[in-house]
DRENSE-745814 format. One line per 4 residues: their letters; for each residue x, y, z of C-alpha. Coordinates in pm, whole numbers. Example, Ala and Ser with C-alpha at 12.3 -4.5 7.8 and 13.67 -1.06 7.14 Angstrom:
2
as = 1230 -450 780 | 1367 -106 714;
//
This chain:
384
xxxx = 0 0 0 | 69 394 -74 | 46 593 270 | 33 984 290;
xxxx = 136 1131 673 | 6 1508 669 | 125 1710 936 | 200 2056 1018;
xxxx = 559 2060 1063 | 865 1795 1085 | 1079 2034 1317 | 1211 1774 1591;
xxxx = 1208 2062 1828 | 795 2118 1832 | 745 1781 1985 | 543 1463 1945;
xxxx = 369 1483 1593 | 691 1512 1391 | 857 1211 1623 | 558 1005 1554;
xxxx = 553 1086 1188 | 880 946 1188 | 877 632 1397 | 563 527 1195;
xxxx = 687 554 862 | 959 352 976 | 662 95 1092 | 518 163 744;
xxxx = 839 37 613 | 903 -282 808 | 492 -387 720 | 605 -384 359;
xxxx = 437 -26 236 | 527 269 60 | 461 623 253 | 534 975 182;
xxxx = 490 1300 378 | 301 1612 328 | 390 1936 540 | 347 2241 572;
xxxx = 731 2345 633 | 875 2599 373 | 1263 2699 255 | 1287 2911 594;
xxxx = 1149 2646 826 | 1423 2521 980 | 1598 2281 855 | 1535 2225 428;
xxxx = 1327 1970 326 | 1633 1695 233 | 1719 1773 574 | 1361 1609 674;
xxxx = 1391 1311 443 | 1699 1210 569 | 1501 1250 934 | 1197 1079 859;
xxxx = 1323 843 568 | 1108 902 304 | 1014 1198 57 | 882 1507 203;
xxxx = 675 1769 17 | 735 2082 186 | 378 2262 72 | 506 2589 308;
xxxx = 593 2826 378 | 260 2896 602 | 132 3164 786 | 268 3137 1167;
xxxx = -28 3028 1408 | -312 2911 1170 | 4 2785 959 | -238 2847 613;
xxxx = -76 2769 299 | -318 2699 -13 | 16 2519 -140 | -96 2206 49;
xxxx = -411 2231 -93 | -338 2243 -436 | -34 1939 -371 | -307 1745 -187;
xxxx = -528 1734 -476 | -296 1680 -728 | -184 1362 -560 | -452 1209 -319;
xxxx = -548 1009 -599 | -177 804 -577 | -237 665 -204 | -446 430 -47;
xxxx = -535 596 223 | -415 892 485 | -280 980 841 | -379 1337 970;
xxxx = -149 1435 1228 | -255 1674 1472 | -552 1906 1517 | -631 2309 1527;
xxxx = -425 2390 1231 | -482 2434 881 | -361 2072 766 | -690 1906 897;
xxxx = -914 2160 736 | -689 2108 384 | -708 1686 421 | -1100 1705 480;
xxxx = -1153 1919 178 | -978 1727 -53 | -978 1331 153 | -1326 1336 282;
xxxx = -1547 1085 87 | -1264 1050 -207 | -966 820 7 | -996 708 420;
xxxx = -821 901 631 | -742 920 998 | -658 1160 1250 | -386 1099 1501;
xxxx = -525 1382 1798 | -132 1350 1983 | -325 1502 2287 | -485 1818 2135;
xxxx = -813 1691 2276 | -686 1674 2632 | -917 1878 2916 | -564 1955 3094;
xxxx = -574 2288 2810 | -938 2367 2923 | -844 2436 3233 | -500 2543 3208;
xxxx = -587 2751 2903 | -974 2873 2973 | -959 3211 2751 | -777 2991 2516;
xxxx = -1053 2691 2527 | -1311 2955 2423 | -1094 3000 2060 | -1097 2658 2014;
xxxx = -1446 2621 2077 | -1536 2830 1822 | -1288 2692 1575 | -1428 2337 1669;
xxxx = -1752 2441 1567 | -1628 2572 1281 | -1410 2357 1158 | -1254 2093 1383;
xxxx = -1555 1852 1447 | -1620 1845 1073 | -1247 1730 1006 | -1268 1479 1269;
xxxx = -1634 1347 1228 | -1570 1285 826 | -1224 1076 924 | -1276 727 924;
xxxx = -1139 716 1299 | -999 968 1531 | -674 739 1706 | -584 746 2088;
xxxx = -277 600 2244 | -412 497 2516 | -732 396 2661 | -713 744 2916;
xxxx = -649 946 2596 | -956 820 2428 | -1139 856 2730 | -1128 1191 2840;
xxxx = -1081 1351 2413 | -1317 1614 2359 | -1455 1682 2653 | -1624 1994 2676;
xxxx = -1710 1997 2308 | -1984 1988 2120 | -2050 1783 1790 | -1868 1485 1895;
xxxx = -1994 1169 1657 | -1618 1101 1586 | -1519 696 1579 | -1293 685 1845;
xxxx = -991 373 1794 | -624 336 2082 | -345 272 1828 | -87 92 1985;
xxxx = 181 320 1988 | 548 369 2122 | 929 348 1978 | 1182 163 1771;
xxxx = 1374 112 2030 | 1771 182 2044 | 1995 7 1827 | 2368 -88 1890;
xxxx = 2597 -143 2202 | 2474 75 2501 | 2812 118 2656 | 2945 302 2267;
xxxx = 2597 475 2296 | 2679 570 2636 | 3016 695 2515 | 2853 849 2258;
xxxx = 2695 1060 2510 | 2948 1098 2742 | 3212 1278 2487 | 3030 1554 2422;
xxxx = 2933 1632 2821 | 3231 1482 2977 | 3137 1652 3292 | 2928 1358 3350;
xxxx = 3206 1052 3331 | 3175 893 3681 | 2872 1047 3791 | 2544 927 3869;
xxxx = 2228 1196 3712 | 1835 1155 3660 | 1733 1237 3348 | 1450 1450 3222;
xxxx = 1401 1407 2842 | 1139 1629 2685 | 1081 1948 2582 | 1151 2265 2819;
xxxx = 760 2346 2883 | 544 2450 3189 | 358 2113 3114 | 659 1905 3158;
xxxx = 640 1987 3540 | 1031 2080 3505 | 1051 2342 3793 | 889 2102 4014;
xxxx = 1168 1861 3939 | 1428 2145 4008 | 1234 2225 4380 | 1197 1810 4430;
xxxx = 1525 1765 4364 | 1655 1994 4567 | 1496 1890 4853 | 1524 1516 4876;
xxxx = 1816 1400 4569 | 2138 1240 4758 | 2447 1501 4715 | 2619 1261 4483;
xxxx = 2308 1298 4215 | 2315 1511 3907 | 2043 1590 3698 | 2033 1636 3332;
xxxx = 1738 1842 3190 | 1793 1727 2808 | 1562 1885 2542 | 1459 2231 2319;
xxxx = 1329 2539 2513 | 1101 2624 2275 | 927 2914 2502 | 1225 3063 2697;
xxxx = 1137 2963 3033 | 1482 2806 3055 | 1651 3142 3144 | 1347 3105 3473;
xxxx = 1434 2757 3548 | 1828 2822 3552 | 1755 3106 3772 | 1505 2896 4012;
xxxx = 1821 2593 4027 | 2067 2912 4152 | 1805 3037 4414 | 1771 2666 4558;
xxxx = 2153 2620 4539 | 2131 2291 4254 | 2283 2500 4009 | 2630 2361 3981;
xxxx = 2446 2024 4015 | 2240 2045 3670 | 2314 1982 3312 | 2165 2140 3044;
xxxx = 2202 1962 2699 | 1892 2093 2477 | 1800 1858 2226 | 1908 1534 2215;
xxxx = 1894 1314 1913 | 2044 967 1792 | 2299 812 1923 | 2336 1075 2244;
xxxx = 2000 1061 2333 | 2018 651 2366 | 2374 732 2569 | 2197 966 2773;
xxxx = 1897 712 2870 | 2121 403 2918 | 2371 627 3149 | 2094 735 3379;
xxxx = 1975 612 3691 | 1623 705 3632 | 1425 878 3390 | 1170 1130 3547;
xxxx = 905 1340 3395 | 668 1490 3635 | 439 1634 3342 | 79 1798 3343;
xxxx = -31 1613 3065 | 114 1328 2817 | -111 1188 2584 | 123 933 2492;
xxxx = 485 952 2616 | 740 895 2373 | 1052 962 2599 | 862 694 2901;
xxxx = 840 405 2576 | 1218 516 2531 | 1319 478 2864 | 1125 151 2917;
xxxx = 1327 19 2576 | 1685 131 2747 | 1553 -67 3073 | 1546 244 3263;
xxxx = 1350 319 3550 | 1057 579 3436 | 954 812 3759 | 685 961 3594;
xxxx = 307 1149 3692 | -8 1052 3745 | -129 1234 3419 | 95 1057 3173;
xxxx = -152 823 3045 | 45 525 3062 | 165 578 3380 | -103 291 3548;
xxxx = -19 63 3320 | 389 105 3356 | 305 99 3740 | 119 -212 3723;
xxxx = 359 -393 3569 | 573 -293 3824 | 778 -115 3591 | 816 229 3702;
xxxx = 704 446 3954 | 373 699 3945 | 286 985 4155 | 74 1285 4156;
xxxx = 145 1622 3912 | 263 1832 4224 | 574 1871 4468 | 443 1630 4699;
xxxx = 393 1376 4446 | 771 1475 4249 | 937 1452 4590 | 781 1109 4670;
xxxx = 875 981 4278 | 1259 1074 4403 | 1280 952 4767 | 1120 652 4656;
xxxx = 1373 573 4390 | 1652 616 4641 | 1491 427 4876 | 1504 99 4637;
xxxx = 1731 -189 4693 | 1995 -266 4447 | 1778 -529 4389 | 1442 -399 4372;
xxxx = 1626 -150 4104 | 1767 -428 3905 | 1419 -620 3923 | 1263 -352 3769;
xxxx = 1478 -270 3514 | 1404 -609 3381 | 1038 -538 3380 | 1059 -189 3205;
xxxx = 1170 -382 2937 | 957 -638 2949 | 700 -351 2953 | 821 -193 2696;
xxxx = 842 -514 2448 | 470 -624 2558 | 310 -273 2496 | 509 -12 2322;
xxxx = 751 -193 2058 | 591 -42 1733 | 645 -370 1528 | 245 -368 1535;
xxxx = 114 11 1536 | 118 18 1143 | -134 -286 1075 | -375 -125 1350;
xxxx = -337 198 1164 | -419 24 823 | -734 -156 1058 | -843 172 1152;
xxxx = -827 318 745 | -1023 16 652 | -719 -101 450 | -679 -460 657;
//
């Protein structure tokens, strides 16, 4: 089969679409089919398009540049109906942008397509976000339930996800499928990936750190990581806060660490990618993220692939099932919750640790390997 991914933008450093684009059409690859990508990146959007195919492994058609926000470019448009006619079917990723209005239009009742909602659904930016809600409740009944109710399935990664999507919307008739989602995995020797790692932040040889892997964003729960760690980590603990601050609130963060003395303590990498990233996982002790909201996860299926231990929040989705298999730990989204996620790390035997490490792997091979996630997509098209 001929898959299309549409989605707003490949730029690794805007999060979870553009990761998932590019794990899946790896998974589209393995299951024997041919996919291509439509975005809506232009010449000045980051890096050029070859720069994406050599990402994501397949051709990209950049169809930008777009207008910032709405991101509206009739250039996808006219691409998408010049070519719709050359795939079997389509994979909308992400919502509240122009490239689900543009896929409708031309998709709807011509070739199946389904929409990926990566968390845009979630009623964590309701209430976080209420003047913001109100836009997108207008938009929604504009545009948004229309994109979603002609797809052949809206797609969940996890049974929470699917849950809670939409709530406080109207107009919701939308076939609602969980995907089962999660990484390749690493590949290659973990102590050269760890060295890998290591030779570009030396600083760490020897030393023992927690990581945080994600982006640099007041729903990752990153300052209170800083104020937890402070508080409870043992003296000879680092911390490594690895990923892009996209909104500035770094500069905040660094100057939070200095007020609560951790500064000299913390490591700040930004973005980690390939071979470093995996270094960076298999090195750690832990890998926390005490987020606000995670649809999915990526970085907890990575962590769970490196057997690493993921200390992680009640309001990552997957976080009861990782628990229940005994293959992580889950607390609540505030300090009291992040400091109990650290002390009760430390306080595991060498033991308990090693135990489970062996089932975050096992976790991770059972529920988040993406060997399957492209047949269930094709399921969902009405392709299989």
């Amino acid at each position: 089969m001929r898959i299309l991914h549409v989605v707003r933008t490949l730029n690794p450093t805007v999060g979870g679409p553009s990761e998932s684009v590019r794990m899946f059409v790896r998974a589209h690859q393995l299951a024997g089919n041919e996919v291509e990508v439509a975005s809506l990146d232009g010449p000045t959007d980051g890096p050029a398009a070859d720069a994406y195919e050599d990402r994501v492994g397949c051709r990209v058609h950049a169809c930008g540049p777009a207008r910032a926000n709405y991101f509206y470019s009739p250039r996808l448009d006219q691409w998408l109906s010049a070519n719709y006619q050359r795939f079997d079917g389509a994979i909308v990723n992400g919502i509240w942008q122009y490239h689900g209005v543009a896929a409708r239009r031309v998709l709807a009742g011509r070739k199946p397509y389904v929409v990926f909602a990566h968390g845009m659904l979630d009623p964590y930016f309701k209430n976080r976000y209420p003047l913001k809600h109100l836009k997108k409740l207008v938009y929604w009944v504009l545009q948004e339930h229309r994109n979603l109710n002609n797809a052949q399935a809206v797609c969940f990664t996890s049974e929470e996800e699917k849950r809670v999507a939409a709530e406080g919307f109207p107009l919701r008739s939308f076939r609602r499928v969980v995907v089962p989602y999660g990484t390749m995995g690493p590949s290659g020797d973990p102590e050269a990936l760890k060295r890998v790692f290591l030779a570009v932040w030396p600083q760490l040889q020897g030393q023992k750190y927690l990581l945080f892997l994600g982006r640099i964003h007041p729903k990752k729960g990153c300052d209170l990581l800083l104020e937890a760690f402070a508080k409870v980590a043992a003296p000879d603990l680092q911390l490594v806060m690895a990923g892009p601050d996209e909104t500035g609130w770094g500069s905040e963060l660094r100057r939070q660490a200095a007020g609560l003395g951790i500064a000299e303590r913390i490591t700040w990498t930004g973005m980690l990618t390939g071979d470093a990233k995996w270094g960076a996982l298999y090195g750690a002790e832990a890998f926390v993220l005490p987020s606000h909201q995670e649809n999915f996860g990526i970085a907890v299926a990575d962590a769970l692939a490196c057997g690493v231990i993921p200390l992680i929040s009640d309001k990552v989705n997957i976080a009861p099932d990782v628990a229940g298999d005994g293959a992580g730990l889950m607390e609540p989204d505030n300090l009291e919750g992040t400091i109990r996620l650290l002390s009760g790390f430390q306080g595991l035997t060498q033991e308990q640790r090693t135990a489970m490490r062996k089932q975050a792997l096992d976790c991770y091979r059972r529920r988040y390997a993406l060997d399957n996630a492209a047949q269930e997509v094709y399921k969902a098209l009405g392709l299989a």
